[in-house]
BAGUVO-932536 format. One line per field, with one value per atom (N, C-alpha, C): residue number from 1; residue in three letters; atom name; y, x, z. Coordinates in nm, 4 decimals, padded with zeros to 6 digits. Layout:
i: [NUM / ...]
aa: [ALA / ...]
at: [CA / ...]
py: [Y / ...]
px: [X / ...]
pz: [Z / ...]
END
This chain:
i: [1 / 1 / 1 / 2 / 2 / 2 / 3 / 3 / 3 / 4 / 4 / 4 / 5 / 5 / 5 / 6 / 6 / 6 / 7 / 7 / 7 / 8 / 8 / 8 / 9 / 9 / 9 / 10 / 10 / 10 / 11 / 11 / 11 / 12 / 12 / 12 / 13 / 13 / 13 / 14 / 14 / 14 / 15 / 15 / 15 / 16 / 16 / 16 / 17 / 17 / 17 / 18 / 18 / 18 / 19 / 19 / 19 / 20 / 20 / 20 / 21 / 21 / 21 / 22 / 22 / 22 / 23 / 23 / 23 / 24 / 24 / 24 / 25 / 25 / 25 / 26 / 26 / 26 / 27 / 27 / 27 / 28 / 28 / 28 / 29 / 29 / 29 / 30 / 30 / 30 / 31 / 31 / 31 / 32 / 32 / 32 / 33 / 33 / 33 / 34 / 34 / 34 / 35 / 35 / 35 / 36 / 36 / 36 / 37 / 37 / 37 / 38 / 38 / 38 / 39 / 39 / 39 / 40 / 40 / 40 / 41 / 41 / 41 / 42 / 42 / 42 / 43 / 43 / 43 / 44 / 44 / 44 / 45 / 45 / 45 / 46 / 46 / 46 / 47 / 47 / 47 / 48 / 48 / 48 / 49 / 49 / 49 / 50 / 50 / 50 / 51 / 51 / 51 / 52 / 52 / 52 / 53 / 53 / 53 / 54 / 54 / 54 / 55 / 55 / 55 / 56 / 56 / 56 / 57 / 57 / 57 / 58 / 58 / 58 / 59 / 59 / 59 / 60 / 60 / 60 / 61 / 61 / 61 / 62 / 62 / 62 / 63 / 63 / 63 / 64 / 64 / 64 / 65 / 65 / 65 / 66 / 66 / 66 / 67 / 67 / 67 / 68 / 68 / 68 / 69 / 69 / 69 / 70 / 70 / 70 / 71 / 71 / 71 / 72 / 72 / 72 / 73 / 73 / 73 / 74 / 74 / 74 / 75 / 75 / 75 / 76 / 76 / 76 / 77 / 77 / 77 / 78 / 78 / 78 / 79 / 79 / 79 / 80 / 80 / 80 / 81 / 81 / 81 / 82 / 82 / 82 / 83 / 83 / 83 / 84 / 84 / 84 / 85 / 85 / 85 / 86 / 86 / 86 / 87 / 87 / 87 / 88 / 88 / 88 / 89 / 89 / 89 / 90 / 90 / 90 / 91 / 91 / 91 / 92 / 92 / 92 / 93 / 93 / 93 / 94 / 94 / 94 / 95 / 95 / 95 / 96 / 96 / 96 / 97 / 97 / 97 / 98 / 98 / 98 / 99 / 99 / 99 / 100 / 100 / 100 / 101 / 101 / 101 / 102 / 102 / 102 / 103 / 103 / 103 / 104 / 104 / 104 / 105 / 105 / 105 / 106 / 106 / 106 / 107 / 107 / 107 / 108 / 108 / 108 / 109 / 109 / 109 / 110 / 110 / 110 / 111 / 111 / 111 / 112 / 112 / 112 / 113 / 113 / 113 / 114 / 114 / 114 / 115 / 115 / 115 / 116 / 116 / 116 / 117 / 117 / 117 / 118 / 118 / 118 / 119 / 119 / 119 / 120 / 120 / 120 / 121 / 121 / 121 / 122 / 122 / 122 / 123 / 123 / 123 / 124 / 124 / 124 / 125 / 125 / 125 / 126 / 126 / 126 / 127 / 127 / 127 / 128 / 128 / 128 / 129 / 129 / 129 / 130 / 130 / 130 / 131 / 131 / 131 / 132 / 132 / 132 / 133 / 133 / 133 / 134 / 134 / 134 / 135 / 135 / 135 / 136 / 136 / 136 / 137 / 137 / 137 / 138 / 138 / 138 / 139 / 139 / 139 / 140 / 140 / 140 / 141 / 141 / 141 / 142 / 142 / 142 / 143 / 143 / 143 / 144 / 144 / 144 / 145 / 145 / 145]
aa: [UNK / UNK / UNK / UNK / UNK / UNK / UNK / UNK / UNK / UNK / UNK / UNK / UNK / UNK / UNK / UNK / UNK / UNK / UNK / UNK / UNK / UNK / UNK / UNK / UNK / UNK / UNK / UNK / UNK / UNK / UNK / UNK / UNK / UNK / UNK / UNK / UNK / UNK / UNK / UNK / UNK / UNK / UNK / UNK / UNK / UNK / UNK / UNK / UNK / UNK / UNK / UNK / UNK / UNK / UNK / UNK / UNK / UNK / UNK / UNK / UNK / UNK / UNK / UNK / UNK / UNK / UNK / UNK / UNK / UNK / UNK / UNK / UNK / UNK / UNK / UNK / UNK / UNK / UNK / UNK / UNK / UNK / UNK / UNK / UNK / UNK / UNK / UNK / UNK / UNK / UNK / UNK / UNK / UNK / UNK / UNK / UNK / UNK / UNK / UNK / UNK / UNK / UNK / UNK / UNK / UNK / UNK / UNK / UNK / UNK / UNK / UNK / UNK / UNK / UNK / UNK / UNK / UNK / UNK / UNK / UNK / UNK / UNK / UNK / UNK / UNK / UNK / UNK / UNK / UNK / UNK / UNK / UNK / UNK / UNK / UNK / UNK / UNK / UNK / UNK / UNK / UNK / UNK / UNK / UNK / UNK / UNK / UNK / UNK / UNK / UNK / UNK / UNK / UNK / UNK / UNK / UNK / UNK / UNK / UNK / UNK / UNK / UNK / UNK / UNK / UNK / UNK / UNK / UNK / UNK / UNK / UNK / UNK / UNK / UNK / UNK / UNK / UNK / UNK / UNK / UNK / UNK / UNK / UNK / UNK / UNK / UNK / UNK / UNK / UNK / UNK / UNK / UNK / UNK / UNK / UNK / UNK / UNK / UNK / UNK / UNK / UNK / UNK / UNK / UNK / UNK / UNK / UNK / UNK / UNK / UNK / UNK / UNK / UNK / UNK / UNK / UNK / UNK / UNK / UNK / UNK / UNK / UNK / UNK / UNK / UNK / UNK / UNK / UNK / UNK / UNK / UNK / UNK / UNK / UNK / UNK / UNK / UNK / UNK / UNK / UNK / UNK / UNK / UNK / UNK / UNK / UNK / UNK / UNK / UNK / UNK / UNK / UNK / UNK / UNK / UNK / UNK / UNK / UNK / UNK / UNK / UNK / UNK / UNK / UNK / UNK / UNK / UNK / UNK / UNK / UNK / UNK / UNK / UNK / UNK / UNK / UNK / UNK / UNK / UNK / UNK / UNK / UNK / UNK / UNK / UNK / UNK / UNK / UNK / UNK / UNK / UNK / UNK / UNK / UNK / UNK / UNK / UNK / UNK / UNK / UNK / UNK / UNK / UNK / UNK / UNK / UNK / UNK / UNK / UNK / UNK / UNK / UNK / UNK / UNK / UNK / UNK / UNK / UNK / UNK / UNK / UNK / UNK / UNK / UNK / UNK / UNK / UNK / UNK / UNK / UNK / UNK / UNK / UNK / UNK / UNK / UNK / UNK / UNK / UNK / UNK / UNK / UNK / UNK / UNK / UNK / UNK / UNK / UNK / UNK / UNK / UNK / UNK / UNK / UNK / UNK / UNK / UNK / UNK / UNK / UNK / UNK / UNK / UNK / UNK / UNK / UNK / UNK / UNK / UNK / UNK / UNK / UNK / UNK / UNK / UNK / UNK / UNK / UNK / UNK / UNK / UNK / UNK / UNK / UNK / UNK / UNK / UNK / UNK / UNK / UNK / UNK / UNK / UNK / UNK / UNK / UNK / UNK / UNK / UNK / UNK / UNK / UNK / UNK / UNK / UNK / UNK / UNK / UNK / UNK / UNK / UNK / UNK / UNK / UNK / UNK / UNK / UNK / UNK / UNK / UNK / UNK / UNK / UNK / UNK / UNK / UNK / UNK / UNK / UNK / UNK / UNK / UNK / UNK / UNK]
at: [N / CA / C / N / CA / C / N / CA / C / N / CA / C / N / CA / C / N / CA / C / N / CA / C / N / CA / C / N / CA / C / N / CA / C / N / CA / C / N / CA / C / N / CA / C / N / CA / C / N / CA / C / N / CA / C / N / CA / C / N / CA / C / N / CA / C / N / CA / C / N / CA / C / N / CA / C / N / CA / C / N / CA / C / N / CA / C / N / CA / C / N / CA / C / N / CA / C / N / CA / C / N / CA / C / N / CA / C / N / CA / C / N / CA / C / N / CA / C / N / CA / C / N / CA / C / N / CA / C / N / CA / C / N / CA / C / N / CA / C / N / CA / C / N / CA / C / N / CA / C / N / CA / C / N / CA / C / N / CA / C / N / CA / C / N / CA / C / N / CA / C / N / CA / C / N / CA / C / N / CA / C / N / CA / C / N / CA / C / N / CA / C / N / CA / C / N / CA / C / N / CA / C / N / CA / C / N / CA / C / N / CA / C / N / CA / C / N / CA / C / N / CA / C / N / CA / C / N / CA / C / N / CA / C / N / CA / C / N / CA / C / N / CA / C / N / CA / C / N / CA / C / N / CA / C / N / CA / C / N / CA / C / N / CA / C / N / CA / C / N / CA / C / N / CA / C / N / CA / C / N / CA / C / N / CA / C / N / CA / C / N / CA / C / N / CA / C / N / CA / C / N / CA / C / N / CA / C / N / CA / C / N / CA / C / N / CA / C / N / CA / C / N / CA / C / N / CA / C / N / CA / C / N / CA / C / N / CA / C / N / CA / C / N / CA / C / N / CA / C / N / CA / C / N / CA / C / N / CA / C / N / CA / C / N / CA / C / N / CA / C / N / CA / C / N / CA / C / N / CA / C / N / CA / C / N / CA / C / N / CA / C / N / CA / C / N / CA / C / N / CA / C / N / CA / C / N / CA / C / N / CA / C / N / CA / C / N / CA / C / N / CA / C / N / CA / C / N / CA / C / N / CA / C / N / CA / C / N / CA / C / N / CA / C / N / CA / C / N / CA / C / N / CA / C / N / CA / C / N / CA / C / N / CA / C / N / CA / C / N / CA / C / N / CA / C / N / CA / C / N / CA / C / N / CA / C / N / CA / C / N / CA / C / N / CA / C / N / CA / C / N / CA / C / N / CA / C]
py: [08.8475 / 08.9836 / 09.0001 / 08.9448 / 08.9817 / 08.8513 / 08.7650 / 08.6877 / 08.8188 / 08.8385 / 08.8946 / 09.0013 / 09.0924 / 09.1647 / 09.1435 / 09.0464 / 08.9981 / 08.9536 / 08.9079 / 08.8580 / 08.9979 / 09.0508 / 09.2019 / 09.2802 / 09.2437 / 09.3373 / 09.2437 / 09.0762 / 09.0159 / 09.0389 / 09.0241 / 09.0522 / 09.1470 / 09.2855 / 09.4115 / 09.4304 / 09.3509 / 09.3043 / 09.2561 / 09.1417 / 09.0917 / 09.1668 / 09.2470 / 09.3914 / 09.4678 / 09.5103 / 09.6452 / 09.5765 / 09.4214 / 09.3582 / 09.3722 / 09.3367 / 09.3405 / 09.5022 / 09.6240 / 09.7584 / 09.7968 / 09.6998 / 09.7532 / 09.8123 / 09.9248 / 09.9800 / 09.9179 / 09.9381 / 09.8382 / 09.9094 / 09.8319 / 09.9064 / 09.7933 / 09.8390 / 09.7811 / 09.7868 / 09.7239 / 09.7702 / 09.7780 / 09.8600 / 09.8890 / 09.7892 / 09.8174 / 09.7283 / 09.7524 / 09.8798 / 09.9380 / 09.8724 / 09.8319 / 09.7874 / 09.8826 / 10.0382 / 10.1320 / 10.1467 / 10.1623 / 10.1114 / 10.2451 / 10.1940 / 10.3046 / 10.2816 / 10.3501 / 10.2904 / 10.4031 / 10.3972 / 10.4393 / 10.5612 / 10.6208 / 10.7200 / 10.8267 / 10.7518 / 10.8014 / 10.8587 / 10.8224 / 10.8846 / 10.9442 / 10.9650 / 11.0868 / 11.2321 / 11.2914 / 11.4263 / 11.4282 / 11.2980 / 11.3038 / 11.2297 / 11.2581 / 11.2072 / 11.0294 / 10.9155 / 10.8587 / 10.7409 / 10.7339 / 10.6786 / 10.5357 / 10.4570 / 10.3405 / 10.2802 / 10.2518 / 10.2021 / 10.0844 / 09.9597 / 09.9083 / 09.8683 / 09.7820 / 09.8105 / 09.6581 / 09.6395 / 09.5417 / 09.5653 / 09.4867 / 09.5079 / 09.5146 / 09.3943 / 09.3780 / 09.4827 / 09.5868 / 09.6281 / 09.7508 / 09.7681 / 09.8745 / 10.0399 / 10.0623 / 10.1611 / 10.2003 / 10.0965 / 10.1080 / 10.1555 / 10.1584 / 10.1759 / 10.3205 / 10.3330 / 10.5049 / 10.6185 / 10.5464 / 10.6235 / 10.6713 / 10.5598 / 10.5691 / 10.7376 / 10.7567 / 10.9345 / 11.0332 / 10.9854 / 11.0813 / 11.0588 / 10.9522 / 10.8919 / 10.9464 / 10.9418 / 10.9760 / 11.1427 / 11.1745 / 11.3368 / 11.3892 / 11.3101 / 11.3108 / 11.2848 / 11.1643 / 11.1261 / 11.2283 / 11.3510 / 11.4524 / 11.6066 / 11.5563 / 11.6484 / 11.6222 / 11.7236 / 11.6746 / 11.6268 / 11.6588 / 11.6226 / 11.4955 / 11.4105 / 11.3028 / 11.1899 / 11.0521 / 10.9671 / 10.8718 / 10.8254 / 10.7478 / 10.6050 / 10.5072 / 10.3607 / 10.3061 / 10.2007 / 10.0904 / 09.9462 / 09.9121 / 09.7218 / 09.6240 / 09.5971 / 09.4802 / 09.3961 / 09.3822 / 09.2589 / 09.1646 / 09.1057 / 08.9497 / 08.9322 / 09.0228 / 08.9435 / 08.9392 / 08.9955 / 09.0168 / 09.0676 / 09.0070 / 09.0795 / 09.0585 / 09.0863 / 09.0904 / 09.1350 / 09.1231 / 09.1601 / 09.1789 / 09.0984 / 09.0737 / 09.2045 / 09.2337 / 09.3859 / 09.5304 / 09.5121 / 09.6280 / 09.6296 / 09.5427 / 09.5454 / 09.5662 / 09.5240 / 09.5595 / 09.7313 / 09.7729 / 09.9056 / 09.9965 / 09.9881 / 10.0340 / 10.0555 / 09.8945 / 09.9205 / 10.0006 / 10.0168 / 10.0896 / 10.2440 / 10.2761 / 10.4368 / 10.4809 / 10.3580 / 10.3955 / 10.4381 / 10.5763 / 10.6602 / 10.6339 / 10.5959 / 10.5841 / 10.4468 / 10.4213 / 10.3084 / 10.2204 / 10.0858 / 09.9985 / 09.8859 / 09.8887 / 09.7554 / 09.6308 / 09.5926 / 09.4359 / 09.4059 / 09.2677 / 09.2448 / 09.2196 / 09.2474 / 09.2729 / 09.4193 / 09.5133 / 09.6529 / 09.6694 / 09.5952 / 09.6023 / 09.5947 / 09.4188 / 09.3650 / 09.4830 / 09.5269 / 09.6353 / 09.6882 / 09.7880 / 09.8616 / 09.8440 / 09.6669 / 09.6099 / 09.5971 / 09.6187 / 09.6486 / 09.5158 / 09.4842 / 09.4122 / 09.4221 / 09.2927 / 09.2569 / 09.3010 / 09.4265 / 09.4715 / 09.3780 / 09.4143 / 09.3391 / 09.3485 / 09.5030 / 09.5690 / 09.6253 / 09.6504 / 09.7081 / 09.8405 / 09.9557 / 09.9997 / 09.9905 / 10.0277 / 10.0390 / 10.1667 / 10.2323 / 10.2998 / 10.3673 / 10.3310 / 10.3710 / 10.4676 / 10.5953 / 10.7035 / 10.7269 / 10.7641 / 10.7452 / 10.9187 / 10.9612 / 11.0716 / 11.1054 / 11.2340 / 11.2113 / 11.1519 / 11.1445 / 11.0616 / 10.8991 / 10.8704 / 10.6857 / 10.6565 / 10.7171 / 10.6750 / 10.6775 / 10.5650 / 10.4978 / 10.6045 / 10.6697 / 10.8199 / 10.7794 / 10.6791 / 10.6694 / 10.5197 / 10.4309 / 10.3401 / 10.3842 / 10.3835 / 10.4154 / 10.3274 / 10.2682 / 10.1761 / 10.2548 / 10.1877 / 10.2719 / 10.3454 / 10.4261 / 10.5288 / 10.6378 / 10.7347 / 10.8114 / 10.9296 / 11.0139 / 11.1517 / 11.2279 / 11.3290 / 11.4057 / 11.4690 / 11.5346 / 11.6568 / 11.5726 / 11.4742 / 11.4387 / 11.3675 / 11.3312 / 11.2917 / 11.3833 / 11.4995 / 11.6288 / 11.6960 / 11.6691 / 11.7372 / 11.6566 / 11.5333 / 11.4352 / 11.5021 / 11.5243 / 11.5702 / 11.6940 / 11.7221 / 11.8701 / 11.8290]
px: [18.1749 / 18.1378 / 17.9855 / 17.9229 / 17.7567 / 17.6989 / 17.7498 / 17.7035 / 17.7043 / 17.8339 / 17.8145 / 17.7319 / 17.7506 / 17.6591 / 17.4939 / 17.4566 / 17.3347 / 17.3107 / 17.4018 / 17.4250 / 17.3651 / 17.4812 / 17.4572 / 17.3214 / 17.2136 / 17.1218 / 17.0134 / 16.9917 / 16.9024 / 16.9341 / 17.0443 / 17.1049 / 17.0504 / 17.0309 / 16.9872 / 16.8466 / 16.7748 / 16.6404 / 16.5858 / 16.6706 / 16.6305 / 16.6578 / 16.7266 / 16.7663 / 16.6354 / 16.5890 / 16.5441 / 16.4039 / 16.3607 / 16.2221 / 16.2042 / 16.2972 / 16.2691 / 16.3062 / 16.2713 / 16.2931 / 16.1249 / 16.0275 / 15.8854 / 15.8168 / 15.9229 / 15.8299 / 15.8594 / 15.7274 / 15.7079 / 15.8447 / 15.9246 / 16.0410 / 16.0597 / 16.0541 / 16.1367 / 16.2572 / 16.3209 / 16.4391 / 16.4167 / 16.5054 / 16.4901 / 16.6042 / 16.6064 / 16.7144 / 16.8603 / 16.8759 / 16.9953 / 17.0286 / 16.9317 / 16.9332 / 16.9177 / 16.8362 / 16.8660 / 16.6876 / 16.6861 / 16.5264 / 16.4391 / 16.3362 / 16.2147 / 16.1178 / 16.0429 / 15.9775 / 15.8273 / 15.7067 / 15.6009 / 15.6406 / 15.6917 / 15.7079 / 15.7958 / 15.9079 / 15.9264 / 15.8710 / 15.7200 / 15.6226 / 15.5651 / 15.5296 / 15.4390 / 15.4382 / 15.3297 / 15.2948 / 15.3641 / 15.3568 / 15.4273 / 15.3012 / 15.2899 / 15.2100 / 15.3124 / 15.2384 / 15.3377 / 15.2573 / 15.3591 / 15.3279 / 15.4222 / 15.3391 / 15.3777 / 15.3411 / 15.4703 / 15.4516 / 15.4978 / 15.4014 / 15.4829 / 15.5219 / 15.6681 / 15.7497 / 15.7654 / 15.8308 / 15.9152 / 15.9770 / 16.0821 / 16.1948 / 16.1187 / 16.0535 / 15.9830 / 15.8751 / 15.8859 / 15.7371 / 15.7687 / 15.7366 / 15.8097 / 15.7576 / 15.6306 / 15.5653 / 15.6397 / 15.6747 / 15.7458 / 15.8473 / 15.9656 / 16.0644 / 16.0302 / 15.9825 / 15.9338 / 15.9160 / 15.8340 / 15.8181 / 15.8424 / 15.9461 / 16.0706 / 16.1302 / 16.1821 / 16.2700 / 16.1032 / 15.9913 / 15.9623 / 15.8955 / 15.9604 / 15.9207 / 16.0584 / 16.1394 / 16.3149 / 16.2377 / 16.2492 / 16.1894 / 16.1052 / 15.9545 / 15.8639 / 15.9176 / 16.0562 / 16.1271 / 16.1855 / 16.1978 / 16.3207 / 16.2270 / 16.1152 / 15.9850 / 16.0133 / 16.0501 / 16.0354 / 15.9145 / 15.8075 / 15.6531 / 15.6096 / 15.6674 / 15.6486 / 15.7446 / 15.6986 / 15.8095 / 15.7391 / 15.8414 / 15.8405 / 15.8805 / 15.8368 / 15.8825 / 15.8150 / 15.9459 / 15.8727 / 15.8730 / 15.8369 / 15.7752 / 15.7867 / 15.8816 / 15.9101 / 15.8181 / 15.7714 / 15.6275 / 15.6820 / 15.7746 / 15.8498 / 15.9172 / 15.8745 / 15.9493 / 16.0843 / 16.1751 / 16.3111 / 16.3243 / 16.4513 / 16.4770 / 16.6373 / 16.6773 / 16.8257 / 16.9338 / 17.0106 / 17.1226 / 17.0935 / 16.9919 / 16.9692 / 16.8658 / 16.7939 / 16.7114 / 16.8055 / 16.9006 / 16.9871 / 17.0298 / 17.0699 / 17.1577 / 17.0622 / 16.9248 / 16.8601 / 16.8221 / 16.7736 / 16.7051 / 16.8818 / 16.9371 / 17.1018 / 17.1220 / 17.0839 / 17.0998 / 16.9551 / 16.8572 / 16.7495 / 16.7846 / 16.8482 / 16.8574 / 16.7823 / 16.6907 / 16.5923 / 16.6626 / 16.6527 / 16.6528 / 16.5999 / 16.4390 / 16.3776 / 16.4300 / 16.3594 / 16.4163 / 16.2367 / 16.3376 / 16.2343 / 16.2545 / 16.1130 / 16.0678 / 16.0127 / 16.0387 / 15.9539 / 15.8089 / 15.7719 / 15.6955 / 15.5957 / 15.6704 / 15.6134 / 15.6233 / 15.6493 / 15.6249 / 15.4426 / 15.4633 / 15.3447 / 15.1974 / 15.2808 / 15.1468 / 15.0929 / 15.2446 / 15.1786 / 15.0551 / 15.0345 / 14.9634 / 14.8627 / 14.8491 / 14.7308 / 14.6968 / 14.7557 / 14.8102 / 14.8108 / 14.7171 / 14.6666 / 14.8119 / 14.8419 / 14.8710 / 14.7923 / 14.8804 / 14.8063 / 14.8096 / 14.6457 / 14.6626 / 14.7032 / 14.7487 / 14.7787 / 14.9274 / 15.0237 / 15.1696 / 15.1445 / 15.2280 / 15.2545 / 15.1132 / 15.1406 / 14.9869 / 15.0570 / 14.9960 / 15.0793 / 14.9328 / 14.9709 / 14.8916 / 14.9397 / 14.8258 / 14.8771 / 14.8563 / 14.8870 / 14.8406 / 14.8165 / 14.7348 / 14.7574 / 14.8589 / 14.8827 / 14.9739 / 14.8980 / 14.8026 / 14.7070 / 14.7688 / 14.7844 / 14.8015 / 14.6570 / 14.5986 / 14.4864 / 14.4947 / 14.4537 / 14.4624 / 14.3801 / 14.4143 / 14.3273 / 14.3020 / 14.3777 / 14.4166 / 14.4535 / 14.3819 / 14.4620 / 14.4771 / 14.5959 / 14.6021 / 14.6830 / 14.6409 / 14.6186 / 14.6943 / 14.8353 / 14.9115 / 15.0399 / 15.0778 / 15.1857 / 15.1317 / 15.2399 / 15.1704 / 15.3274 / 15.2868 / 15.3586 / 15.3900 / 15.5192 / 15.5406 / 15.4123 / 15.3604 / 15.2338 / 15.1630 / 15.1044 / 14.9287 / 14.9629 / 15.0785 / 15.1147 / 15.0662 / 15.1451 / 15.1510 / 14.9657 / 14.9208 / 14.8126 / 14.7006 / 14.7534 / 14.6626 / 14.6778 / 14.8202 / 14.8727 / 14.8298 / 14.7149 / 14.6581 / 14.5546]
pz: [06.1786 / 06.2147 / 06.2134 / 06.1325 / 06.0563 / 06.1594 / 06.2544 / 06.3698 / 06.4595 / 06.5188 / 06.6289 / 06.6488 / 06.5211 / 06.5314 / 06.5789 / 06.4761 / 06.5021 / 06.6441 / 06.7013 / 06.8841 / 06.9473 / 06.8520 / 07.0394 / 06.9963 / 06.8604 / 06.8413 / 06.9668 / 06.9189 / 06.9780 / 07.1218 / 07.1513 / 07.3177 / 07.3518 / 07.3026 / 07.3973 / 07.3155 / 07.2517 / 07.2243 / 07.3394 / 07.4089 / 07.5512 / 07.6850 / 07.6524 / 07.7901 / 07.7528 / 07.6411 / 07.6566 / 07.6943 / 07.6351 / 07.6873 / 07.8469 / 07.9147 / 08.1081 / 08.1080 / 08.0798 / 08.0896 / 08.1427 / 08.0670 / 08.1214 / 08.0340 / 08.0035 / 07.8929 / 07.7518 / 07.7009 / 07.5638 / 07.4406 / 07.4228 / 07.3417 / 07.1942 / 07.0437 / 06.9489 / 06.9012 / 06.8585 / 06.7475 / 06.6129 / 06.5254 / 06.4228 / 06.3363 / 06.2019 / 06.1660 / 06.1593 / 06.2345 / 06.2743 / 06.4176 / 06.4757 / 06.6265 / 06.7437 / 06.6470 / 06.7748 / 06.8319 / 06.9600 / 07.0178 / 07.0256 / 06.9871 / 06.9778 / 07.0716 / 07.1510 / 07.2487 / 07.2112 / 07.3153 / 07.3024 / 07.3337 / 07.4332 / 07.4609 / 07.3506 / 07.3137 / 07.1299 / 07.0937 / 07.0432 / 06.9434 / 07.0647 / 07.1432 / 07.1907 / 07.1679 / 07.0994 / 07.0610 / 06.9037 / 06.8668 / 06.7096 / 06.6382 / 06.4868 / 06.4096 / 06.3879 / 06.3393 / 06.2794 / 06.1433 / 06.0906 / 05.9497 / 05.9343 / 05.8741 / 05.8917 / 05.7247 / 05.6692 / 05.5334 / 05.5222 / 05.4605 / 05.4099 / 05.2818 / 05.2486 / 05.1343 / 05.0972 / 04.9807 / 04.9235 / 04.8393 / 04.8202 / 04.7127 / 04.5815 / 04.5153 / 04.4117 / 04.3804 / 04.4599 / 04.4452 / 04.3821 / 04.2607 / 04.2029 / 04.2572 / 04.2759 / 04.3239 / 04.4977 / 04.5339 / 04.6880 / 04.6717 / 04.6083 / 04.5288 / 04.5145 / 04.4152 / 04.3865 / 04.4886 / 04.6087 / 04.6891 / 04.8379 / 04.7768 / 04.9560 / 04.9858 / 04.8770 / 04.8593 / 04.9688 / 04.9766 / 04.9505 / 05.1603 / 05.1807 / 05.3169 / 05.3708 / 05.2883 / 05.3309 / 05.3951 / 05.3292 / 05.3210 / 05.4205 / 05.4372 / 05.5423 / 05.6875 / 05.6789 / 05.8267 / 05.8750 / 05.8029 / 05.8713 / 05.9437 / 05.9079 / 06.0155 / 06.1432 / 06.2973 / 06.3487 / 06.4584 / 06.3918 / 06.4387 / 06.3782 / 06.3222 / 06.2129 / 06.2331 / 06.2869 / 06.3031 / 06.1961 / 06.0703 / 05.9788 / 06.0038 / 06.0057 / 05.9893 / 05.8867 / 05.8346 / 05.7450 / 05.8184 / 05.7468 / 05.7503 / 05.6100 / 05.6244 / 05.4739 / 05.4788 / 05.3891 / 05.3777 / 05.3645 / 05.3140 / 05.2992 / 05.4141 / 05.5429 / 05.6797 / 05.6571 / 05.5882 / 05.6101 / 05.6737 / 05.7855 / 05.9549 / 05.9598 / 06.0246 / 06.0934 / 05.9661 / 05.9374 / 05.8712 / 05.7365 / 05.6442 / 05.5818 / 05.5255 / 05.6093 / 05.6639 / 05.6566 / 05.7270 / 05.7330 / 05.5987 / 05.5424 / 05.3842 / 05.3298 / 05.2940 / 05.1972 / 05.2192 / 05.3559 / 05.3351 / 05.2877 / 05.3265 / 05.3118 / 05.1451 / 05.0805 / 04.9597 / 04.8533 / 04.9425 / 04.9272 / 04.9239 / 05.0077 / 05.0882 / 05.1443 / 05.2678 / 05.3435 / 05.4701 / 05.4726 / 05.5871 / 05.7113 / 05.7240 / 05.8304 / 05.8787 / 05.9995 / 06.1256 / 06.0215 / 06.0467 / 05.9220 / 06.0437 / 06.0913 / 06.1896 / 06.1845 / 06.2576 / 06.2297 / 06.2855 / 06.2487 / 06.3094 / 06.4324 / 06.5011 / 06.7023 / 06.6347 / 06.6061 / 06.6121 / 06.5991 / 06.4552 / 06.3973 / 06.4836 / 06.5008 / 06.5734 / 06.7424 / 06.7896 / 06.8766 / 06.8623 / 06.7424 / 06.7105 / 06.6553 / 06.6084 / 06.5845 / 06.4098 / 06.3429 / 06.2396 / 06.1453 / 06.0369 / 05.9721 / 05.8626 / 05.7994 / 05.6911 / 05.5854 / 05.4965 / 05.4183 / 05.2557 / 05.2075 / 05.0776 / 04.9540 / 04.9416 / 04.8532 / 04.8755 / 04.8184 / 04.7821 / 04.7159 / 04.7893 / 04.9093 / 04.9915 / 05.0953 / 05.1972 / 05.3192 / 05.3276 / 05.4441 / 05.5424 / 05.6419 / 05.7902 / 05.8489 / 05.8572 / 05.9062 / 06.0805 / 06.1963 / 06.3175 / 06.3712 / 06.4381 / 06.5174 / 06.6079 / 06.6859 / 06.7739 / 06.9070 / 06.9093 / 07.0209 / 07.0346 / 06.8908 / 06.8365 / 06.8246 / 06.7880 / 06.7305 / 06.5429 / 06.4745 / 06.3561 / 06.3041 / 06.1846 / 06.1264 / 05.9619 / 05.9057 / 05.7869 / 05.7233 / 05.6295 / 05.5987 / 05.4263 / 05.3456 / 05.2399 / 05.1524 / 05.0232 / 04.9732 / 04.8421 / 04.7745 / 04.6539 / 04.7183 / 04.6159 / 04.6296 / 04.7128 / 04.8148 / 04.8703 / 04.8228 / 04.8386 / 04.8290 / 04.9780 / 04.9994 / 05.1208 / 05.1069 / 04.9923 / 05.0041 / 05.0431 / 04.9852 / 05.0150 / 05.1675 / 05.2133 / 05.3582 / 05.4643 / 05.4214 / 05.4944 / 05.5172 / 05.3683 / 05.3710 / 05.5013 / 05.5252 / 05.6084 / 05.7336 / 05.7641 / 05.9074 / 05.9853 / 05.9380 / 05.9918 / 06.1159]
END
């Protein structure tokens, strides 16, 4: 079952690539494209299991994802992808669509050196914010003006 699945996510990974427009999947397998985020702020955290401060401050990204001027994604720093991805954010209770690496590199988006790290974007997609630690819905929100 946890093959095929993985079949039909990479399968329409390769449909939605010849579509033109630049499109990812999430670890649900459902596709986000540029046009997605247009006229939305978006925030880009990333997480790890081990990381205890990441942990802490997922509830509060859960929270920030349900704005609808605000599109939330994460990024697992240990490169966990496919099934293995879905089960962990699942057993996390990460709400938001948690992407991989071509997402990232889209946007140009450095390997951060510090746990959590979260990158805030305009609704332009212009880079406004790199933030280094735990972040909160308020001090999120307070950026988003």
């Amino acid at each position: 079952m946890r093959t095929a699945l993985l079949g039909v996510i990479l399968g329409a990974g390769v449909l939605l690539a010849g579509c033109g427009e630049e499109r990812w999947l999430d670890h649900r397998g459902e596709s986000v494209s540029r046009a997605d985020l247009q006229d939305r702020w978006m925030v880009v955290n990333y997480w790890a299991e081990w990381c205890a401060p990441c942990r802490h401050e997922l509830p509060e990204f859960n929270s920030l994802a349900k704005r609808p001027n605000v599109a939330v994604f994460g990024v697992n720093y240990d490169g966990i992808s496919g099934n293995e991805l879905h089960e962990l954010a699942d057993e996390m209770d990460i709400e938001f669509a948690v992407m991989g690496q071509d997402f990232v590199d889209s946007f140009g988006l450095e390997r951060p050196q510090v746990l959590p790290t979260t990158y805030v974007f305009n609704p332009d997609g212009k880079l406004l914010h790199s933030l280094a630690g735990p972040q909160t819905e308020e001090t999120l929100l307070a950026l988003l003006e």
